[in-house]
C-alpha positions as CSV (number, residue, x, y, z in Angstrom):
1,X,0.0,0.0,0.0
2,X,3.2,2.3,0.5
3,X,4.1,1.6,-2.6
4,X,1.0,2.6,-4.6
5,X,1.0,5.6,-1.8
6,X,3.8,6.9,-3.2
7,X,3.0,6.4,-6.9
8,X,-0.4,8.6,-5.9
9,X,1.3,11.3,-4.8
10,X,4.5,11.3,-7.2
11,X,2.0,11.5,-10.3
12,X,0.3,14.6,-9.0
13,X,3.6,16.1,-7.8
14,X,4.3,15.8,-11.7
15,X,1.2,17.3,-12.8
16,X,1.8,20.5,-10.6
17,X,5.2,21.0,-11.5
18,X,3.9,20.7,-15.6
19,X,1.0,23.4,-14.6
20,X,3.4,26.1,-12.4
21,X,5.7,26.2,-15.4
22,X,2.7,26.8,-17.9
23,X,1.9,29.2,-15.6
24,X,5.6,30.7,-15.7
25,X,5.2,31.0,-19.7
26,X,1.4,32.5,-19.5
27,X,3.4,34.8,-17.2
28,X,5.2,36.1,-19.5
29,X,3.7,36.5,-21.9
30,X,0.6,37.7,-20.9
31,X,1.7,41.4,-21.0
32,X,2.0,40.9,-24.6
33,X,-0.8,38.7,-26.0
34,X,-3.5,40.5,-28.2
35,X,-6.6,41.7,-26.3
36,X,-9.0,39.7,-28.1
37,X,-6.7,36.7,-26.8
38,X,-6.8,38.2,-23.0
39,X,-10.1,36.0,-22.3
40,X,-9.0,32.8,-23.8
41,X,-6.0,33.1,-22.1
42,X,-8.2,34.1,-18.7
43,X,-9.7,30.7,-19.3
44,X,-6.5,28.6,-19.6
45,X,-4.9,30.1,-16.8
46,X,-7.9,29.6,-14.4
47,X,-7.6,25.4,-15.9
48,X,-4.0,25.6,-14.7
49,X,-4.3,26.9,-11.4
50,X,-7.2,24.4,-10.7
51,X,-4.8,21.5,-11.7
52,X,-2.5,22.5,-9.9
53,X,-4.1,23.1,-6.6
54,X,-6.0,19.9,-7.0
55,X,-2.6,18.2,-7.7
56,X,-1.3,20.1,-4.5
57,X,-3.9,18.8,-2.6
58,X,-3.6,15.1,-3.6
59,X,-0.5,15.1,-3.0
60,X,-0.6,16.0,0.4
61,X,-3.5,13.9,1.2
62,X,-1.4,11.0,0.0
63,X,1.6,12.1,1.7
64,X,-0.2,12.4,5.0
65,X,-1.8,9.1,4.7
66,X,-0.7,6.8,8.2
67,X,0.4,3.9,5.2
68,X,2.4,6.3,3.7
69,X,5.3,6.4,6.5
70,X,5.8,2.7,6.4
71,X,8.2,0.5,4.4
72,X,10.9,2.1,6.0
73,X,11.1,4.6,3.1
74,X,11.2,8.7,4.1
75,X,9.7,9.2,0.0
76,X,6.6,11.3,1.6
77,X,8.5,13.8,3.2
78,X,10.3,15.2,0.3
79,X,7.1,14.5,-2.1
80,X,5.1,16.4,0.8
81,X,7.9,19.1,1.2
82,X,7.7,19.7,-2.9
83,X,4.4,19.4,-3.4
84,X,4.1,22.4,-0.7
85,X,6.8,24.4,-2.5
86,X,4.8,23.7,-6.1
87,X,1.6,25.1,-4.7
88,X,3.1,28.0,-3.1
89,X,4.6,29.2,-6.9
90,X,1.2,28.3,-8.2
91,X,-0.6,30.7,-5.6
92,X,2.2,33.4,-6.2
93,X,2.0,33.1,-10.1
94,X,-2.1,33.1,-9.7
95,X,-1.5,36.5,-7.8
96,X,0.5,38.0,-10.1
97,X,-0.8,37.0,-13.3
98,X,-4.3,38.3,-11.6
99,X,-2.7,41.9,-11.3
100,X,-1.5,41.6,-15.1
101,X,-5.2,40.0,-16.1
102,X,-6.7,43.6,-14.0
103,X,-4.5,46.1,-15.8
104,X,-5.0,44.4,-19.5
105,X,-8.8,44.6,-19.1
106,X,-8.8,47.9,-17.6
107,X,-6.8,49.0,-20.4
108,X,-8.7,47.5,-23.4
């Protein structure tokens, strides 16, 4: 069960790592997508942020699980320890990206 523990919550870990950089490129260039794209883009960005807050929080569900800390094997303290790092850029990316969003559609 520690086994399959582990694979639960290194899968997820992946999936969050694949939407924080997305959310690194939609980052940048955000400022410089056409304003008829700003919505779309609105749209994929919200997607990414919920994938990678549901990722976050599988993973530490899975981490956390009693079954998880035994085998011997310390896996679901650095899977834990990454997935928190992972959702903490995905929160600071959401915030800034946000501000960006604000100023493009105040702007036209």
């Amino acid at each position: 069960i520690a086994m399959a523990l582990e694979h639960a919550a290194r899968a997820p870990l992946q999936v969050a790592q694949w939407a924080a950089h997305a959310l690194e490129v939609a980052h940048c260039i955000l400022p410089i997508v056409s304003h008829s794209g700003v919505g779309d883009a609105a749209a994929g960005i919200s997607l990414l942020v919920a994938a990678g807050r549901t990722s976050a929080s599988i993973i530490a569900i899975n981490t956390n699980a009693k079954m998880a800390r035994h085998g011997g094997r310390r896996w679901h303290r650095e899977v834990g320890r990454r997935g928190a790092e992972v959702g903490r850029e995905i929160d600071r990316l959401e915030a800034e990206i946000n501000v960006i969003l604000t100023r493009r559609v105040r702007l036209g």
